[in-house]
PDB file of N, CA, C and O in Angstrom:
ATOM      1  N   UNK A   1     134.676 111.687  99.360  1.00  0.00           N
ATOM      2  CA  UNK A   1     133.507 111.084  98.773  1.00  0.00           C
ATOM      3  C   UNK A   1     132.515 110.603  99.825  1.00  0.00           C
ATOM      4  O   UNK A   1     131.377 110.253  99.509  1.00  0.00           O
ATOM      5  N   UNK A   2     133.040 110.589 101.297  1.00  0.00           N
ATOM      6  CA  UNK A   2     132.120 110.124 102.147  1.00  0.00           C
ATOM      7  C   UNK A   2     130.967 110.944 101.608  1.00  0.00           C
ATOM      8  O   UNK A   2     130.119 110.398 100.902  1.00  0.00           O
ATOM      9  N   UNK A   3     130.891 112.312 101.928  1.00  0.00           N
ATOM     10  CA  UNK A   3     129.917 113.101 102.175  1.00  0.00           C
ATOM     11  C   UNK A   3     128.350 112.776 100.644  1.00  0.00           C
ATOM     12  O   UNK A   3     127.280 113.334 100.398  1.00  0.00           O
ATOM     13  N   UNK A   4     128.979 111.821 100.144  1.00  0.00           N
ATOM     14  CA  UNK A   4     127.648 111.457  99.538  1.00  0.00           C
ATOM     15  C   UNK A   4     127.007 110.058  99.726  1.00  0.00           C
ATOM     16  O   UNK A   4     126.212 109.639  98.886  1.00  0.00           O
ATOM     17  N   UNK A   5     127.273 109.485 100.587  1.00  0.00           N
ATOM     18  CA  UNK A   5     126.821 107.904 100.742  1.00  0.00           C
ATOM     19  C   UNK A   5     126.039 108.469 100.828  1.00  0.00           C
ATOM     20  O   UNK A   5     125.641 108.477  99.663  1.00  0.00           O
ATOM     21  N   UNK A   6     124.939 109.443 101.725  1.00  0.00           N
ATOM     22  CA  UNK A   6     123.428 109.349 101.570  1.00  0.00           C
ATOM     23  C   UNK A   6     122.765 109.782 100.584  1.00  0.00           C
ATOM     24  O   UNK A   6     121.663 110.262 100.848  1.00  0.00           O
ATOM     25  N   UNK A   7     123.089 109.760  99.554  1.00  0.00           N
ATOM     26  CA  UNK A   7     122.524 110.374  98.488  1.00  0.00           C
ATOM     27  C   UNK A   7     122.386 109.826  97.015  1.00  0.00           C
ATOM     28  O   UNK A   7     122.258 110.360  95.913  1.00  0.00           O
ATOM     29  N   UNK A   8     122.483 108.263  97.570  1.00  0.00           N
ATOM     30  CA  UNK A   8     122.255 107.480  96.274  1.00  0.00           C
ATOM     31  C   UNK A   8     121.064 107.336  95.637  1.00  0.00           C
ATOM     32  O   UNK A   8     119.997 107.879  95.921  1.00  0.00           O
ATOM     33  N   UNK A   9     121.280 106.661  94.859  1.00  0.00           N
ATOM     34  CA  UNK A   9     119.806 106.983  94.016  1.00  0.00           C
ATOM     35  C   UNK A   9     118.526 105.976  94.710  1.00  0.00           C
ATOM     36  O   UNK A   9     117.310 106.156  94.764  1.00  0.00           O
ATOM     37  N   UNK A  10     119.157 105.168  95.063  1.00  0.00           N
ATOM     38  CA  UNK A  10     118.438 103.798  95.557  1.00  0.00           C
ATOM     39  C   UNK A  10     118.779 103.913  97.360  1.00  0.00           C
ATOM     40  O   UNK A  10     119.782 104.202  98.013  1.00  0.00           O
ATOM     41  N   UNK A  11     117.541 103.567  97.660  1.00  0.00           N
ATOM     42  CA  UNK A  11     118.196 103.097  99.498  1.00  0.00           C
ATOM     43  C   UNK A  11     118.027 101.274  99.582  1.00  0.00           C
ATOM     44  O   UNK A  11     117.323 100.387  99.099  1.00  0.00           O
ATOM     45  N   UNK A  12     119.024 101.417 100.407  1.00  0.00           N
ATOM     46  CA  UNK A  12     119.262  99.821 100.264  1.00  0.00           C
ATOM     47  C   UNK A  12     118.558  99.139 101.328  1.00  0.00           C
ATOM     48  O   UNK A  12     118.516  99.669 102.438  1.00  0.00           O
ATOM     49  N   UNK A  13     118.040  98.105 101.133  1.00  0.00           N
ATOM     50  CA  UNK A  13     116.574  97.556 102.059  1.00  0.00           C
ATOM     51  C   UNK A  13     117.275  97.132 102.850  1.00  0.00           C
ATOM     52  O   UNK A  13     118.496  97.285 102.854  1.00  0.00           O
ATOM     53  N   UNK A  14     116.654  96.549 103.626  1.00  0.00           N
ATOM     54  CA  UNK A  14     116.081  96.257 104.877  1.00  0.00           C
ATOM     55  C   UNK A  14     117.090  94.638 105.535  1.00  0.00           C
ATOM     56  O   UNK A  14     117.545  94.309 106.631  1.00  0.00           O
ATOM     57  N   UNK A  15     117.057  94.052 104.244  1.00  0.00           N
ATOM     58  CA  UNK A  15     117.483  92.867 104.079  1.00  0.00           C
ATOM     59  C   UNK A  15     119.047  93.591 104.069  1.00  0.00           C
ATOM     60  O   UNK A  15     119.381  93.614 105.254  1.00  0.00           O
ATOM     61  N   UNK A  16     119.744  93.972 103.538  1.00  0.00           N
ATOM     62  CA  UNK A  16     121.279  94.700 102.884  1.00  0.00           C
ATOM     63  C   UNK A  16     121.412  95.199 104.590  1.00  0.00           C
ATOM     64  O   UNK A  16     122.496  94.818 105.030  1.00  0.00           O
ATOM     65  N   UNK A  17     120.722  95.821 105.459  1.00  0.00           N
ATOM     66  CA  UNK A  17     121.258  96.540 106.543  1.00  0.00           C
ATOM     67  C   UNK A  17     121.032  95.315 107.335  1.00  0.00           C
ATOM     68  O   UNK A  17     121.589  95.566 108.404  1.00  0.00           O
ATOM     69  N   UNK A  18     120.577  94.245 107.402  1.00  0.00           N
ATOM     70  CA  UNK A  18     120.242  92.676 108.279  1.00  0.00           C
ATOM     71  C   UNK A  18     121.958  92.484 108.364  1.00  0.00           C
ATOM     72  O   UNK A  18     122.716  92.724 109.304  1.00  0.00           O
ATOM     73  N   UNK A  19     122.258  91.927 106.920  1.00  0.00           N
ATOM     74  CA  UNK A  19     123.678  91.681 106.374  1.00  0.00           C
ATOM     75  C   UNK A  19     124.913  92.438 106.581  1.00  0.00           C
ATOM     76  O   UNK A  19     126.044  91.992 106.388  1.00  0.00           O
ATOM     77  N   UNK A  20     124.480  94.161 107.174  1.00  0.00           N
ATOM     78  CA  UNK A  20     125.788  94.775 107.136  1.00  0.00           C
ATOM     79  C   UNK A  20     125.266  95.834 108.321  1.00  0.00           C
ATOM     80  O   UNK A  20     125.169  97.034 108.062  1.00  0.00           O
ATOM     81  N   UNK A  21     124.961  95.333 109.556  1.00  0.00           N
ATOM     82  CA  UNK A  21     124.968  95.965 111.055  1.00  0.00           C
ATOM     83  C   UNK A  21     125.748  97.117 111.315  1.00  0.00           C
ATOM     84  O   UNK A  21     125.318  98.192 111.733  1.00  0.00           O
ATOM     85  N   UNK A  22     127.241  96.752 110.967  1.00  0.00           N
ATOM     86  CA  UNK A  22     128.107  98.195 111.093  1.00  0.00           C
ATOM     87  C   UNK A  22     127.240  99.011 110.646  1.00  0.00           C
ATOM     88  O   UNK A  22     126.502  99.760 111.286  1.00  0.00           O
ATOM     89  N   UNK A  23     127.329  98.871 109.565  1.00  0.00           N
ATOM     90  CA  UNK A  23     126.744  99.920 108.171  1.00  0.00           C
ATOM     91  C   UNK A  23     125.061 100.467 108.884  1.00  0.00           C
ATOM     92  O   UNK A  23     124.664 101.556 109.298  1.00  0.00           O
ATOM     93  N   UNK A  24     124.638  99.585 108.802  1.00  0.00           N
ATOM     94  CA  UNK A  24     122.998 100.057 109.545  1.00  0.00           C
ATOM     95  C   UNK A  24     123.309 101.006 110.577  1.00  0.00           C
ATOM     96  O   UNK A  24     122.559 101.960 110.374  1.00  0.00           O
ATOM     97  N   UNK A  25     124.157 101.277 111.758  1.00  0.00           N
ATOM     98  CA  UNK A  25     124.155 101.247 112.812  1.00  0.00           C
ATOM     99  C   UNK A  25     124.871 102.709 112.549  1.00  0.00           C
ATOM    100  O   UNK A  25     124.556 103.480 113.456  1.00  0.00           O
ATOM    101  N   UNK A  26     125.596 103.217 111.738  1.00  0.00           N
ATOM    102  CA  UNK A  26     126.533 104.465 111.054  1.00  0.00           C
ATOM    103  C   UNK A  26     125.839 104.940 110.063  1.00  0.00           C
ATOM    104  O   UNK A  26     126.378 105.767 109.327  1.00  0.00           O
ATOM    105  N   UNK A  27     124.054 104.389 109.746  1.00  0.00           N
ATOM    106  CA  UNK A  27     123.825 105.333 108.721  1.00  0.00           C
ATOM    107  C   UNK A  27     122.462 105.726 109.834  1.00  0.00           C
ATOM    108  O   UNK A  27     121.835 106.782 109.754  1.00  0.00           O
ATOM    109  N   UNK A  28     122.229 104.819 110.685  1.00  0.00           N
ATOM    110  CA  UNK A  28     120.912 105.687 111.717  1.00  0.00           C
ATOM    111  C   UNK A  28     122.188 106.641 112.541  1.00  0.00           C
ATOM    112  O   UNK A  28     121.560 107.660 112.829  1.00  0.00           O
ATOM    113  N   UNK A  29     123.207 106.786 112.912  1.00  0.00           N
ATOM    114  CA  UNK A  29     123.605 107.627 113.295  1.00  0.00           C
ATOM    115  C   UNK A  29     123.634 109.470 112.308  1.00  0.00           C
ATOM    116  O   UNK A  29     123.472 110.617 112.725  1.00  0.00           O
ATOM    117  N   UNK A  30     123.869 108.998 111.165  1.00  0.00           N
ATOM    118  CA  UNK A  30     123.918 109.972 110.267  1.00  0.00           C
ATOM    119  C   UNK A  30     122.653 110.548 110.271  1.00  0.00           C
ATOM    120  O   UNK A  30     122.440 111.728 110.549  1.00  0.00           O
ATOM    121  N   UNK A  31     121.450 109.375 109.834  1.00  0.00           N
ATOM    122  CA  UNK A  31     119.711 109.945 110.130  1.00  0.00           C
ATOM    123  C   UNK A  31     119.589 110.885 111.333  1.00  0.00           C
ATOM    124  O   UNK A  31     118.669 111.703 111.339  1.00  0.00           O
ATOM    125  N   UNK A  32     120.341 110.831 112.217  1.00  0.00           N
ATOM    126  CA  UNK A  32     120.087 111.485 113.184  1.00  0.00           C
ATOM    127  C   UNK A  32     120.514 113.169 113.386  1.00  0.00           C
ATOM    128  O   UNK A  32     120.115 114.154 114.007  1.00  0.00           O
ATOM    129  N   UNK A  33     121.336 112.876 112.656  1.00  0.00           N
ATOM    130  CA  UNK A  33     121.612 114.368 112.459  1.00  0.00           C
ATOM    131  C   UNK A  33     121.487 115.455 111.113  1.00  0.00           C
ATOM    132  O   UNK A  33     122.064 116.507 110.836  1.00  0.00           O
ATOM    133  N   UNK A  34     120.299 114.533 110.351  1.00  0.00           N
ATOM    134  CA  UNK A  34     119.901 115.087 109.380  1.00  0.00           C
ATOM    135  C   UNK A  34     118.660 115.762 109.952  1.00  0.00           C
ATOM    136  O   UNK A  34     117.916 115.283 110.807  1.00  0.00           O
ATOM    137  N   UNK A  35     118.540 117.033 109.309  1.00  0.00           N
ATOM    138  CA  UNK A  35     117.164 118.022 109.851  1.00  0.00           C
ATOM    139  C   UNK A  35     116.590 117.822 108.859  1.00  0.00           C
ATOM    140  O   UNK A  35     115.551 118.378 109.216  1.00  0.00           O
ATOM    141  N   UNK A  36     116.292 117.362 107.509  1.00  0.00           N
ATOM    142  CA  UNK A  36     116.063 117.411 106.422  1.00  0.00           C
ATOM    143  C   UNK A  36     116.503 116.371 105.257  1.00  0.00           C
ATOM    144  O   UNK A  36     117.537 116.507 104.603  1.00  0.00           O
ATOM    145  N   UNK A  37     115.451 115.173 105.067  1.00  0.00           N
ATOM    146  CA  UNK A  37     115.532 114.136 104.340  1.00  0.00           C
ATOM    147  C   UNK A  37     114.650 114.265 102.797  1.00  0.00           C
ATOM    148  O   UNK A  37     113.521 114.719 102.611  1.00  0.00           O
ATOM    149  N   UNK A  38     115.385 113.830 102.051  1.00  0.00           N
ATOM    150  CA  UNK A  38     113.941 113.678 100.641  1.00  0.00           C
ATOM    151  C   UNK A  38     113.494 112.208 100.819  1.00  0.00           C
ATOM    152  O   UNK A  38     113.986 111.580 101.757  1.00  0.00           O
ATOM    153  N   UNK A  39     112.573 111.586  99.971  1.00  0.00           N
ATOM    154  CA  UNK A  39     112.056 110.372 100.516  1.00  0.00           C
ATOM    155  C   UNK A  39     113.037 109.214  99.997  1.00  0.00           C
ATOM    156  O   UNK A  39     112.691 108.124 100.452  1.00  0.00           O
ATOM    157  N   UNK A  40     114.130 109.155  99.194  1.00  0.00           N
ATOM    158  CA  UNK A  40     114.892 107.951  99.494  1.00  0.00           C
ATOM    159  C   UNK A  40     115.440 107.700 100.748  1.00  0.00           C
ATOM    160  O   UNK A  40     115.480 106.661 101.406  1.00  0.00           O
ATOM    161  N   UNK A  41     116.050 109.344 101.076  1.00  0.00           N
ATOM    162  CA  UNK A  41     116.682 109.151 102.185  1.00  0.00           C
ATOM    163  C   UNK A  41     116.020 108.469 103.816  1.00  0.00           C
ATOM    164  O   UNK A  41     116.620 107.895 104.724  1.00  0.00           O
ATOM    165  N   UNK A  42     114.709 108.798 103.679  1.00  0.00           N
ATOM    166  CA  UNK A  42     114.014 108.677 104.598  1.00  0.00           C
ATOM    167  C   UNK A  42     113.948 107.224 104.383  1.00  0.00           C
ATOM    168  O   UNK A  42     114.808 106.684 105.079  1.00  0.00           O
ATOM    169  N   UNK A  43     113.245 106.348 103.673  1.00  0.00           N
ATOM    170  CA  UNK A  43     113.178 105.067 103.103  1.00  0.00           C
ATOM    171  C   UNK A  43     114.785 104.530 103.791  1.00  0.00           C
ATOM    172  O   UNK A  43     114.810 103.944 104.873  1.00  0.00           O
ATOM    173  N   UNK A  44     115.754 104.752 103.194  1.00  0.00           N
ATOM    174  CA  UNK A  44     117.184 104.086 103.901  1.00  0.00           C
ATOM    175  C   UNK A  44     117.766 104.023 104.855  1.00  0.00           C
ATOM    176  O   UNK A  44     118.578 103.186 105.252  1.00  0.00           O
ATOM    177  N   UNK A  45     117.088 105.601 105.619  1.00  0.00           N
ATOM    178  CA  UNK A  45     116.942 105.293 106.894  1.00  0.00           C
ATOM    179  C   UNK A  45     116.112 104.589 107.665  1.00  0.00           C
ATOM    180  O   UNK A  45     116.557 104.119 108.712  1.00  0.00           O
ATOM    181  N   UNK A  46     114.833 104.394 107.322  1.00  0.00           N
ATOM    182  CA  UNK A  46     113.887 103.624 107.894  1.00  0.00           C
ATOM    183  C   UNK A  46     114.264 102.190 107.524  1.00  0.00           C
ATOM    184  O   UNK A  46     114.054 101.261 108.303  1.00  0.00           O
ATOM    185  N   UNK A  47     114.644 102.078 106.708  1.00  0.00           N
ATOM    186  CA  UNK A  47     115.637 100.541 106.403  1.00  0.00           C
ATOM    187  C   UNK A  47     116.425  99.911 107.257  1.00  0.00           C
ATOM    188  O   UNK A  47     116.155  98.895 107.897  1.00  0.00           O
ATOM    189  N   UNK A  48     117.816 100.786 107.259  1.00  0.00           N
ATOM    190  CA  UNK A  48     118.677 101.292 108.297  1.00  0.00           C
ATOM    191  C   UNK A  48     118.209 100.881 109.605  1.00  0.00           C
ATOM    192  O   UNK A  48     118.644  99.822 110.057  1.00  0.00           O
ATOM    193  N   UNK A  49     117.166 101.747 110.456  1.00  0.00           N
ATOM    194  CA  UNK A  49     116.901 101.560 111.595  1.00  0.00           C
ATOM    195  C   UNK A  49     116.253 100.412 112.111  1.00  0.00           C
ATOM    196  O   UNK A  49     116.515  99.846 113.172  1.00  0.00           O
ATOM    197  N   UNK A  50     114.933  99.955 110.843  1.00  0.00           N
ATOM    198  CA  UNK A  50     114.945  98.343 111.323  1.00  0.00           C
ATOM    199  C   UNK A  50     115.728  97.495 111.339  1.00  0.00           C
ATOM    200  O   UNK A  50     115.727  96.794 112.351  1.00  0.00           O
ATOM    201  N   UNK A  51     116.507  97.250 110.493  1.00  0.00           N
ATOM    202  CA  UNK A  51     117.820  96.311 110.712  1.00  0.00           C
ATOM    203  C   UNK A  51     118.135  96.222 112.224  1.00  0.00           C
ATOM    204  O   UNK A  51     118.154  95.132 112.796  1.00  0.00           O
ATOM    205  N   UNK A  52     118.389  97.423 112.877  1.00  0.00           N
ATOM    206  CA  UNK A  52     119.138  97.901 113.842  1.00  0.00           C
ATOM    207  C   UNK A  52     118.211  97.402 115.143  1.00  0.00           C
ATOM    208  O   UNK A  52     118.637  96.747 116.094  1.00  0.00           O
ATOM    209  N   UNK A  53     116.975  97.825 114.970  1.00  0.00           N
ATOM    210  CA  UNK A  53     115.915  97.271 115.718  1.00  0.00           C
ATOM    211  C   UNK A  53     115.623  95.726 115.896  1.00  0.00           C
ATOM    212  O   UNK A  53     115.357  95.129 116.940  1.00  0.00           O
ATOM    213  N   UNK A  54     115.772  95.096 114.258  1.00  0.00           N
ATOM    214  CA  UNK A  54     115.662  93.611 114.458  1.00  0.00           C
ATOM    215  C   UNK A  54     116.583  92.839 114.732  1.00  0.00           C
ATOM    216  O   UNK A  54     116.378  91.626 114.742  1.00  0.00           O
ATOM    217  N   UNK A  55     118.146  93.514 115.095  1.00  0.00           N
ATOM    218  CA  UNK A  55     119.063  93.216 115.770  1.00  0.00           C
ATOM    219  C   UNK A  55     119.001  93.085 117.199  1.00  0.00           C
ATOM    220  O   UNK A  55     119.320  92.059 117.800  1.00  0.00           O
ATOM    221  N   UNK A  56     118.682  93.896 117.607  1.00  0.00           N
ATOM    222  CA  UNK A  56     117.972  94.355 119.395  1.00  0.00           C
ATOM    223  C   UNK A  56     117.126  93.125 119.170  1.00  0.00           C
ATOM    224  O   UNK A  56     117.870  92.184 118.894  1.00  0.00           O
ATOM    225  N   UNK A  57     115.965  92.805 119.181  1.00  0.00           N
ATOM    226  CA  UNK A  57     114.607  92.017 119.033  1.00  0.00           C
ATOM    227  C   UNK A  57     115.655  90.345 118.955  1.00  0.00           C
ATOM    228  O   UNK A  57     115.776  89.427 119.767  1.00  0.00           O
ATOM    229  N   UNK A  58     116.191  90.561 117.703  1.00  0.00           N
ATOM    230  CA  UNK A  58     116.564  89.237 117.875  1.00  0.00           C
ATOM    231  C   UNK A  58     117.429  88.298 118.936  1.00  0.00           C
ATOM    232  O   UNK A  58     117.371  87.092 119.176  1.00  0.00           O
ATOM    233  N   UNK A  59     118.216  89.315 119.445  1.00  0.00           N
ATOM    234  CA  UNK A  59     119.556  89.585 120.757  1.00  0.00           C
ATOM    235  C   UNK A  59     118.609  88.706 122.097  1.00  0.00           C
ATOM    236  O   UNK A  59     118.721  87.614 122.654  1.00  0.00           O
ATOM    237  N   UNK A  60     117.342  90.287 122.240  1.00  0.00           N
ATOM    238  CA  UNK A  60     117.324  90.166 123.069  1.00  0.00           C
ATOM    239  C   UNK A  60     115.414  90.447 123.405  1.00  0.00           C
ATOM    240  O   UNK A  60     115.166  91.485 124.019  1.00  0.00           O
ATOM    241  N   UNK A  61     114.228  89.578 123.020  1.00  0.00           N
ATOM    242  CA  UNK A  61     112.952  90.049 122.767  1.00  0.00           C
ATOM    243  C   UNK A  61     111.972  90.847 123.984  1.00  0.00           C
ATOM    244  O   UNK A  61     110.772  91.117 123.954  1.00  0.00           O
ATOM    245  N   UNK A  62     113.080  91.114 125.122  1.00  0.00           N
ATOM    246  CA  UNK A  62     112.148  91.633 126.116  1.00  0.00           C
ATOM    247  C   UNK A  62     112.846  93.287 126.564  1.00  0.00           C
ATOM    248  O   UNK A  62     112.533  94.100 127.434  1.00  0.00           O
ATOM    249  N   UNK A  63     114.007  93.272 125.404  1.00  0.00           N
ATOM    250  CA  UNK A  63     114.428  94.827 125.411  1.00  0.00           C
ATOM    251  C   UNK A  63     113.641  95.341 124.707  1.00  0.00           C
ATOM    252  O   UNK A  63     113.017  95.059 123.685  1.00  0.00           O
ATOM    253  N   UNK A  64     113.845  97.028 126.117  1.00  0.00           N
ATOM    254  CA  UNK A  64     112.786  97.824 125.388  1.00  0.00           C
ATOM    255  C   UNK A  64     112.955  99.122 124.509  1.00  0.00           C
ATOM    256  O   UNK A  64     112.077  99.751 123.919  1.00  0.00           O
ATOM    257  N   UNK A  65     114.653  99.420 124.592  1.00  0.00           N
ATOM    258  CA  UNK A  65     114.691 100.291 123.844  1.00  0.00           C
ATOM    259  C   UNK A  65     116.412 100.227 122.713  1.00  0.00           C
ATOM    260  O   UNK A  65     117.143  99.256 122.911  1.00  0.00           O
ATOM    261  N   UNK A  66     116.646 100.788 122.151  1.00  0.00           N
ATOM    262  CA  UNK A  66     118.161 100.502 121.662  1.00  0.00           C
ATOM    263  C   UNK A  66     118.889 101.490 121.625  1.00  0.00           C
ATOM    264  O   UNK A  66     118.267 102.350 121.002  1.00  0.00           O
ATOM    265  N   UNK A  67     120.303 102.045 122.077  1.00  0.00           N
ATOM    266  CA  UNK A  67     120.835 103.375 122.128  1.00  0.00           C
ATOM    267  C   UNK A  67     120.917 103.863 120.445  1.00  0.00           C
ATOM    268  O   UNK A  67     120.867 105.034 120.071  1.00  0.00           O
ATOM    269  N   UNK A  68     121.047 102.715 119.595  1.00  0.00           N
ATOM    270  CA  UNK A  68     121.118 102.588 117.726  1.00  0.00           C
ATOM    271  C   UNK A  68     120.208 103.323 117.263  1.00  0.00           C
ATOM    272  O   UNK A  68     120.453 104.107 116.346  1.00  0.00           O
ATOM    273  N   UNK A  69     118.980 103.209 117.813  1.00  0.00           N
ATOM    274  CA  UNK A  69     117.834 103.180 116.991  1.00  0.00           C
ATOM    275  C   UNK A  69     117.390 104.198 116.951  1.00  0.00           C
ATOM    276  O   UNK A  69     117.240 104.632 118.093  1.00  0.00           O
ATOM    277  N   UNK A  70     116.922 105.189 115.846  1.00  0.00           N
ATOM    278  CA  UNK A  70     116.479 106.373 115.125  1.00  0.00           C
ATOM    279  C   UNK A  70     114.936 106.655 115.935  1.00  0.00           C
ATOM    280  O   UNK A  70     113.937 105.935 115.923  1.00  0.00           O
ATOM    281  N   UNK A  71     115.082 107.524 116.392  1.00  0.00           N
ATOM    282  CA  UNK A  71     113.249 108.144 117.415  1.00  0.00           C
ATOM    283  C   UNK A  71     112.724 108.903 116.038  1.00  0.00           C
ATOM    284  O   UNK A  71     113.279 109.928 115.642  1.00  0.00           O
ATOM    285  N   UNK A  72     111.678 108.344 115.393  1.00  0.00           N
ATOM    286  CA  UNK A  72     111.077 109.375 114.849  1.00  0.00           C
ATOM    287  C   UNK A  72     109.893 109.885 115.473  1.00  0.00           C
ATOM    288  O   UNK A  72     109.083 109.279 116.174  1.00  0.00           O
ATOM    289  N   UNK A  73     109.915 111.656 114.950  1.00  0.00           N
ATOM    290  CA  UNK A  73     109.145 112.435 115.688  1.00  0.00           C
ATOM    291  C   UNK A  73     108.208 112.692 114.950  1.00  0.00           C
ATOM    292  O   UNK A  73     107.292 113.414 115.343  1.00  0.00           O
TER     293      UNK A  73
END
């Protein structure tokens, strides 16, 4: 059943990936190896990756990059 966590109907904000870092941090990994998102997915990842980002920021405000964090192109 893994193979459908990304494909819920809903992406879970921003706030939900604050609260669950593992989780943020294993679904921008997954974003990353998707070639091809529809727009929830994109949305949960962009969720996802801020979490991950405002983790970095909060840590540490004069880092400049995060090995976590999703490059969009």
């Amino acid at each position: 059943m893994a193979f459908l966590a990304g494909c819920a109907d809903e992406a879970k904000t921003s706030d939900y990936y604050k609260a669950h870092l593992d989780e943020a941090k294993a679904r921008v990994a997954e974003c990353k190896k998707m070639e091809k998102m529809n727009e929830t997915q994109q949305r949960d990842c962009s969720n996802a990756n801020e979490a991950v980002l405002f983790q970095r920021d909060k840590n540490n405000k004069f880092y400049q990059s995060s090995p976590e964090a999703f490059e969009w192109k």
